[in-house]
N, C-alpha and C positions, 0 to 999 in steps of 0.2 A: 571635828575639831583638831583630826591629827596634822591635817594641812594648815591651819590657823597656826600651829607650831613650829611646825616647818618654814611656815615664811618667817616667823618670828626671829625664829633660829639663824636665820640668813640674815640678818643684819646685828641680831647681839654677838654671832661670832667672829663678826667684822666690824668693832666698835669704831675704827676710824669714819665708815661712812654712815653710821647712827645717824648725827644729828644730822650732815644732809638730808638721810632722807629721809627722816621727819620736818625737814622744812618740805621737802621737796610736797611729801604728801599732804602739808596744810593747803600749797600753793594748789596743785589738784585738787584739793576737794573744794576752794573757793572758786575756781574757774569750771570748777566740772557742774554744768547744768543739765548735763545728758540723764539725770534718773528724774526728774523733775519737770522738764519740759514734754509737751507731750508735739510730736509731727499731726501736720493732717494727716485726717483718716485713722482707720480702726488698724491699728499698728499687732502685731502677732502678740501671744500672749505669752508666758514666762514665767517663771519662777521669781519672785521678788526681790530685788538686789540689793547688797548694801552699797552704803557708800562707798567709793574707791574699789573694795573690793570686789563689788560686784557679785556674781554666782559662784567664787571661789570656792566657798565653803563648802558650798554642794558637789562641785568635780572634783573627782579620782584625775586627776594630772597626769598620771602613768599611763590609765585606759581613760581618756576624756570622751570616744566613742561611747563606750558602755553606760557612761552616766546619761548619756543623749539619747540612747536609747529608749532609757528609763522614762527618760522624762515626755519624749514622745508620746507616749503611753497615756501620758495624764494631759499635755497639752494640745496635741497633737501632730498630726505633718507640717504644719507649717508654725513653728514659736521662736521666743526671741529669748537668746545668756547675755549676760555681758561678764565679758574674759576682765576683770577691771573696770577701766570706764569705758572699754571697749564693746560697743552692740554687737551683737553676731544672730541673722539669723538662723535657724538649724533645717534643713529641710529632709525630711522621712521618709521613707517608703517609696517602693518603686513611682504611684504617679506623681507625687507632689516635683520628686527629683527630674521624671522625664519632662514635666510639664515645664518646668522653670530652665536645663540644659538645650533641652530641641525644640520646645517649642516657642518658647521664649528667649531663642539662646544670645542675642545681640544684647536684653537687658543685665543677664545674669553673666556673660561671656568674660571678662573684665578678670585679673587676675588680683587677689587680694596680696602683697607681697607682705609679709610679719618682717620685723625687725630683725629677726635673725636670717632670715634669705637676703634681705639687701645686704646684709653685712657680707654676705658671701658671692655675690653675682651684681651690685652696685646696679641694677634696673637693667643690667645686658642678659643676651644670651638669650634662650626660649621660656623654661618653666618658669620662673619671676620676672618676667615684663610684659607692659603691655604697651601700646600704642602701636605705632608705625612701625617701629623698632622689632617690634614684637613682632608684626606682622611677618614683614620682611624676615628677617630670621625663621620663622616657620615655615613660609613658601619655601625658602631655598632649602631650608634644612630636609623637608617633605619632598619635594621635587630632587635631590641630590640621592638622598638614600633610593628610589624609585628608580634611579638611573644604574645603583651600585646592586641592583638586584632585589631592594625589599620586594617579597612576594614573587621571585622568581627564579628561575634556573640557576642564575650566577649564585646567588644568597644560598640558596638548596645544597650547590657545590661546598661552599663556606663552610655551611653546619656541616654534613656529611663529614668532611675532615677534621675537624676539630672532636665530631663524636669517635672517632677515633682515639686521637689523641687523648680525650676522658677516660675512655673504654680503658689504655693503658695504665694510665694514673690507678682506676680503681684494681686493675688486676694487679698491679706490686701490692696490693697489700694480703691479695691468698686468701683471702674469703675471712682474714681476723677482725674485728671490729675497728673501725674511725671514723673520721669526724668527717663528712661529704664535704663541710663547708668550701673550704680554698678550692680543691679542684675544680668544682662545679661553678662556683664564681670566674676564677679563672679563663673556665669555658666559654662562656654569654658571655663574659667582656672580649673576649681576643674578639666575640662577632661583630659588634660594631666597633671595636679600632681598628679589623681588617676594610672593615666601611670607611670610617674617619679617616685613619693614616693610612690605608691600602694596602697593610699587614699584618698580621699577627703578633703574638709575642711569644717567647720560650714560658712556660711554667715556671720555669726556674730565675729566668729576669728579672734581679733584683728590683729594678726600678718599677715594672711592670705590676710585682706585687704589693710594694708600698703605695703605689696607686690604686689599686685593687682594695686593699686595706684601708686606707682613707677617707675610698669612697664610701663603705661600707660603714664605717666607723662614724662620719659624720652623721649618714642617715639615721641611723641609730640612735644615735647623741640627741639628734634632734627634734625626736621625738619623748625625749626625757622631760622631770617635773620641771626641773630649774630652766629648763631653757624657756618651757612653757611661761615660767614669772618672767624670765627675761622679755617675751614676747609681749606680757600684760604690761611692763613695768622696767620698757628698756633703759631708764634713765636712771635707777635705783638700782638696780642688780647687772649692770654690764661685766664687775667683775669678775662673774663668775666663773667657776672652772670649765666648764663646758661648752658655753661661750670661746674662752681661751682657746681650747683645744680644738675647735671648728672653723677658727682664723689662721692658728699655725697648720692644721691641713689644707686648710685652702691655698696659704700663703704657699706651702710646699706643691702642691700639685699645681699651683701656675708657672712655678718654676721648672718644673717636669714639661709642662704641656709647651711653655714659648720655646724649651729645649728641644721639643720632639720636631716645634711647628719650624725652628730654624733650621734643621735638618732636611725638612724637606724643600723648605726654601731654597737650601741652595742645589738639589737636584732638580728643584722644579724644570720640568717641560710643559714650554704654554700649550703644545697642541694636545698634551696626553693626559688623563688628571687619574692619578693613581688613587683617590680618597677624595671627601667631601671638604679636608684643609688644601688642595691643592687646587678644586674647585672654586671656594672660595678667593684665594690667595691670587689668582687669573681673574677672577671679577673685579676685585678688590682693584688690580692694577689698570685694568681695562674702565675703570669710572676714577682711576685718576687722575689716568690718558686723558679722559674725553672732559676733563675739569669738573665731573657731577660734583654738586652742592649738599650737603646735606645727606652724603652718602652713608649708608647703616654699615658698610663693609667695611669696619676697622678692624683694628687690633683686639679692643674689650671685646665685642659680640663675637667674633675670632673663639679667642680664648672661652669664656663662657657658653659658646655654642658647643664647644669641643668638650668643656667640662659636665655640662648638663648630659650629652646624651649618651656620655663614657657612664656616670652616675648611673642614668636611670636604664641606662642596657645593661649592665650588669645587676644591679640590686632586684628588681623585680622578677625579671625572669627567673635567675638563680635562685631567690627567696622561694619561687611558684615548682622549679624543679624538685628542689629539697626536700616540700612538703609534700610533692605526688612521692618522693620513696619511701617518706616515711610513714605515708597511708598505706602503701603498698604492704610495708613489715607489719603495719598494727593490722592490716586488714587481708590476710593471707591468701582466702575465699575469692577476693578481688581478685587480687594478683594472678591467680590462678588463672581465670578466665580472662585476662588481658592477654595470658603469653597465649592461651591455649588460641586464641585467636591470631595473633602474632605468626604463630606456627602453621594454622591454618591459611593462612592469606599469603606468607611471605617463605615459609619454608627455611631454606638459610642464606637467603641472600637479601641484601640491604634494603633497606626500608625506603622509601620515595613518597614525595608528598603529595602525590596522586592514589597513595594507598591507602590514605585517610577513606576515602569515601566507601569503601571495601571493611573497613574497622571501626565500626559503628561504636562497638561498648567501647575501644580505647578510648576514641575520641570524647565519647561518653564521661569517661573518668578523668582525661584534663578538664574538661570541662566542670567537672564538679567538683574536684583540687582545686582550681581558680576558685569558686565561689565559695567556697569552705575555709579555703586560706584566708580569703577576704585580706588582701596582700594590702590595702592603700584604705582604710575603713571611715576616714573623715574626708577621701579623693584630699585633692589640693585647695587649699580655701580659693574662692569667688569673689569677684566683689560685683554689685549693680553698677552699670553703665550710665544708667537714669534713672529717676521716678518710676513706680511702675504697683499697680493696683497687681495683687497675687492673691489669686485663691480669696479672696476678697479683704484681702489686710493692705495695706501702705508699707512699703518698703522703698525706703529714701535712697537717692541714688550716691554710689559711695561705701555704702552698707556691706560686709564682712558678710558672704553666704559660705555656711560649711553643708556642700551636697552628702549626707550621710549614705556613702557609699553598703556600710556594712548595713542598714537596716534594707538596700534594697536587696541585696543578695541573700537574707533572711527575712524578706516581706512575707509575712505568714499568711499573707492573701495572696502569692503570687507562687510557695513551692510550698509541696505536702507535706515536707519534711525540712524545715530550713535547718537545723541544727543537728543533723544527723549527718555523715558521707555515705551520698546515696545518689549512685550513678543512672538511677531509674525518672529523674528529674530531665535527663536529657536523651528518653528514647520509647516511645509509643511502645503498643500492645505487640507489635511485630518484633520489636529489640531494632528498630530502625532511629536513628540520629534524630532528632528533632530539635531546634531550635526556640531559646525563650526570650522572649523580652526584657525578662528582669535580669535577664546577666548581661549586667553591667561592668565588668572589674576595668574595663582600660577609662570608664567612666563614658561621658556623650559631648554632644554636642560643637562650641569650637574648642573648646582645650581636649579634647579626645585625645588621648595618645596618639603620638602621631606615628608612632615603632611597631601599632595591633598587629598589623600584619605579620612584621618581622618573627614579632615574641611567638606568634600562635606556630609558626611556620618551627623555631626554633624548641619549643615544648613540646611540639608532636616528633619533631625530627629527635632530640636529644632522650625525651623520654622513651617512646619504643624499642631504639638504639638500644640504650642500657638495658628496659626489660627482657629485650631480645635475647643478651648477650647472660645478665646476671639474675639469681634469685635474691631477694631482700630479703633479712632479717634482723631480729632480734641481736643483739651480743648475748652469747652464752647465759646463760642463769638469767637473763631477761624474757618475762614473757611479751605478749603482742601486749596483753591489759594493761603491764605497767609503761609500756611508751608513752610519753607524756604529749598530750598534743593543745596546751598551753602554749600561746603566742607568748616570745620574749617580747620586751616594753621598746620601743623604738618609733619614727615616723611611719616605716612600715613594719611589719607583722612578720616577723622571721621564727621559725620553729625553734623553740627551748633546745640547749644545748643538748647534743645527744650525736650518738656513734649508732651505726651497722653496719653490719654487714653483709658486704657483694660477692655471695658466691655463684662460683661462674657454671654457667649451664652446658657446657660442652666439653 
């Protein structure tokens, strides 16, 4: 009932738009026939909704995964919420999610955009669109990064010097305790705007960290209660503050991103493409040389292309770095046997991404950080593309699928230990590397991240770098037990505020 209060509370303290909307919600529940009609076929089952409100009452809006979890439990992998008068169905556990992304993946493929992502990327760009639009933009986007070195030598160079440049940051502070955040952000974003713009940025570049900051700050935001009613209830609560606050960043980082993207405009060279805007910005003119029709290469997808993949190359990786160090301090015994292998394999010269296969347990422990952080734990909502009989229910084409990423990477039919950090998940009886099915974190099918490469490439490089280099801990009078390893509340899963420190091993 505290959430019943809460939405209460959001329009008695804003009595000017009371009585709207309570008309607004008469006119809703007089046109809303979605709890009462039933589709053909045996439709997923659910928890019983009210009117308007829908399964409100029942989700945690802070963790809306955890209550989905729950409810799996009772209904099973394949059941239906409604967010509102919103249907959503929820899909669970490792096979129901691989079954509906890869095997199914043209029905389920279709991106569901919520009212607060259109407000922010207006149907452009990659993560929030789909059709043609969409298409386009991912080919090029996929195909561009692949040519700037994702998964290869050039890319390898990239990280390498930037792990540097981290290494530095973390030694001015002398082994005393702070907060990993900014640097390490920082770092994974200079990676793909040296991709994007074809360079880096200073640490200290004002502009570079308001962007940095913004982008972080929105994903966060947007994963808060209030945006969540905004999403059920964009017509009633638009004014919200958070709302606000994810328009004036947007608004501010377009005007960052056309400033970056005019700069290089005018250095452009057609035959040389220094980044994936100068790539662009050469196609763009070459189809409006040749009169194309109906060309996707404008300015919106431009912009939005460039903002999307700043966003989600910086937030994840860095979110997925943080939390291997701070496994690292809470779990010392680890840590131990990462370097002791480090030492063993590489000695004291640089790390290469051909030493992975040589460092079984490190690799071992990204790999179990990813699935432990559980970084994206609702993935990105779905929508059906058609009609489509699943698992033997009806699910109408149109329909809002949230692939419950965290229940596969805790499918307790799929790892012996899902809820423990336990690097023995990903390494047979010999201590050799094995591979699982159910880690899933970049998700499947066609919305798969299309960066996997990049991220894995940069968390092996980034992470061994620093363990190479530093010891993790505690701050002073901190033990490992009290490290708190409670996700803060946002879109993704970022580690509870907290300091350590990087003392240096040489």
């Amino acid at each position: 009932m505290a959430l019943l209060g809460d939405f209460v509370f959001f329009f008695f303290s804003n009595p000017t738009t009371l009585f709207g909307a309570l008309a607004a919600l008469l006119i809703l529940h007089l046109v809303s026939s979605r709890f009462t009609s039933k589709e053909m076929g045996k439709e997923p089952p659910g928890p019983r909704p009210l009117p308007l409100l829908g399964n409100l009452l029942q989700l945690d809006l802070k963790r809306p995964y955890k209550t989905l979890c729950e409810l799996s439990k009772k209904y099973g992998s394949v059941f239906t919420v409604y967010l509102g008068t919103k249907r959503v169905v929820v899909l669970a556990g490792y096979k129901a999610v691989k079954e509906a992304l890869v095997s199914n993946a043209e029905e389920f493929g279709d991106r569901d955009v919520a009212p607060v992502f259109y407000d922010m990327n207006q149907g452009h760009g990659i993560l929030f669109a789909n059709g043609e639009s969409w298409k386009a933009m991912r080919r090029f986007a996929l195909t561009t990064l692949r040519d700037f070195g994702m998964g290869k030598r050039v890319a390898e160079e990239k990280i390498s010097e930037e792990c540097r440049y981290l290494s530095q940051m973390f030694e001015k502070h002398e082994g005393k305790p702070f907060d990993t955040t900014c640097p390490v952000n920082y770092a994974t974003s200079n990676i793909i705007s040296s991709i994007v713009y074809g360079s880096r940025f200073e640490y200290d570049d004002p502009r570079f960290k308001n962007m940095v900051r913004r982008a972080n700050e929105t994903i966060r935001v947007t994963g808060s209660a209030s945006i969540q009613l905004y999403n059920m209830f964009p017509r009633l609560v638009g004014w919200i503050k958070n709302r606000q606050l994810i328009l004036k960043n947007v608004e501010m980082t377009i005007r960052d991103v056309k400033d970056l993207i005019k700069q290089l405009k005018e250095t452009l060279n057609p035959h040389t493409c220094r980044g994936l805007v100068d790539c662009f910005l050469i196609r763009k003119q070459k189809e409006e040389d040749s009169c194309v029709m109906d060309t996707h290469y404008n300015e919106e997808n431009l912009i939005f292309t460039v903002t999307n993949l700043f966003a989600a190359g910086t937030d994840t990786t860095a979110t997925t770095l943080r939390w291997g160090l701070l496994l690292m301090a809470k779990y010392p015994h680890i840590q131990d046997q990462v370097q002791e292998e480090l030492s063993r394999v590489l000695g004291s010269r640089p790390v290469r991404v051909e030493d992975r296969k040589n460092m079984p347990y490190t690799d071992a422990v990204i790999h179990e950080t990813q699935r432990l952080a559980n970084i994206v734990p609702m993935s990105i909502p779905h929508r059906t593309s058609r009609d489509i009989t699943f698992q033997g229910y009806f699910i109408k084409e149109g329909t809002t699928v949230f692939p419950l990423l965290t229940s596969v990477l805790s499918d307790e039919s799929e790892w012996e230990s899902p809820h423990t950090f336990n690097p023995s998940h990903f390494l047979d009886g010999e201590g050799k590397f094995i591979r699982r099915d159910a880690f899933m974190p970049f998700s499947a099918g066609r919305r798969v991240c299309l960066g996997e490469s990049l991220a894995k490439m940069e968390l092996f490089l980034f992470f061994t770098s620093l363990l190479q280099r530093f010891r993790f801990t505690p701050p002073p009078g901190v033990t490992e037990d009290e490290l708190d390893l409670t996700a803060a509340v946002g879109f993704t899963l970022t580690p509870s505020p907290h300091e350590l420190c990087a003392v240096s091993r040489h």
